[in-house]
N, C-alpha and C positions, 0 to 999 in steps of 0.2 A: 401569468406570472403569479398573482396574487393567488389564484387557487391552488396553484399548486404546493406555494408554500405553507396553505391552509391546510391541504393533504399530508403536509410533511412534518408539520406540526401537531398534526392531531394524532399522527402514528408515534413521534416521539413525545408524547404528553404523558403518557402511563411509563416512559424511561425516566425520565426527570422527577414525577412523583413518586416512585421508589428508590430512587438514588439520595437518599435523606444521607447526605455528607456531615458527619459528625465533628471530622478532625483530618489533618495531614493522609493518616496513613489509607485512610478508604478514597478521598479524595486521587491519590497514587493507585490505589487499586483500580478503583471506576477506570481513570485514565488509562491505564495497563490494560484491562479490560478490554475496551475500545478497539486499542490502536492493536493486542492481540487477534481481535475480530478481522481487523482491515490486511494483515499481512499479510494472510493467506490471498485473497483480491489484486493485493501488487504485485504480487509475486508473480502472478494469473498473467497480471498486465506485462509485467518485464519481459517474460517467457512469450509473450505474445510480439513485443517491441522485438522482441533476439531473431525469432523466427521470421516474423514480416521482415528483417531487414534480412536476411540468409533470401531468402525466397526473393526480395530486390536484388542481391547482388545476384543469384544461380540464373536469373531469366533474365537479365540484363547483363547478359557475359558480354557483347560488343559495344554496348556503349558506358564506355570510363566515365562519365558522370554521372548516371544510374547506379553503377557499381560503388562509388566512393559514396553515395549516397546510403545505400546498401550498408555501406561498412560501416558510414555513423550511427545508424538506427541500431548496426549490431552492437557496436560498442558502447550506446546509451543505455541499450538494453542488458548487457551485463553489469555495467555502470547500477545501475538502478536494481539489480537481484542484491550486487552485490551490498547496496545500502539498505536492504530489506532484508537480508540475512543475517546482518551487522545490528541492524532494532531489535530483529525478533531476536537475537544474544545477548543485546543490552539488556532489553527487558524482563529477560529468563532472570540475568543476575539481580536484575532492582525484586523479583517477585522471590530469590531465594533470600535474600538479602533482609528484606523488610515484612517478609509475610508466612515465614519459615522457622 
């Protein structure tokens, strides 16, 4: 445990010492930044959640609690695109908004 977060600290040390935060507006950006890196990755994720529960429900056609099960993962998984679509548009407007 400790090493690893010695590894994960030593890759994010040269982020941090170039992230010299001045004021409000770059402090919004870093963060925008960020979370625009990670979007693409959820999105990854949800699209993966949507299909694994489609592929629960398609090969679990006889048994009805596979299949509802199925239906939840499909339905968390567009749940969850559709909150990843909804940031990455929030964020569109905070970056025309404040850095435009």
């Amino acid at each position: 445990m400790s090493r690893s977060l010695a590894v994960l600290a030593a890759f994010l040390a040269p982020i941090f010492a170039y992230a010299a935060i001045s004021d409000l507006r770059s402090l919004i950006g870093k963060f925008t930044d960020i979370l625009q890196a990670l979007i693409p990755i959820m999105i990854g994720l949800g699209l993966l959640a949507f299909f694994w529960g489609i592929a629960n429900f398609i090969l679990n056609a006889d048994n009805e609690e596979k299949r509802r099960e199925g239906r939840q993962v499909m339905l968390w998984g567009v749940i969850a695109l559709t909150v990843m679509v909804l940031i990455a548009g929030i964020l569109t407007v905070i970056e025309n908004t404040f850095f435009r």
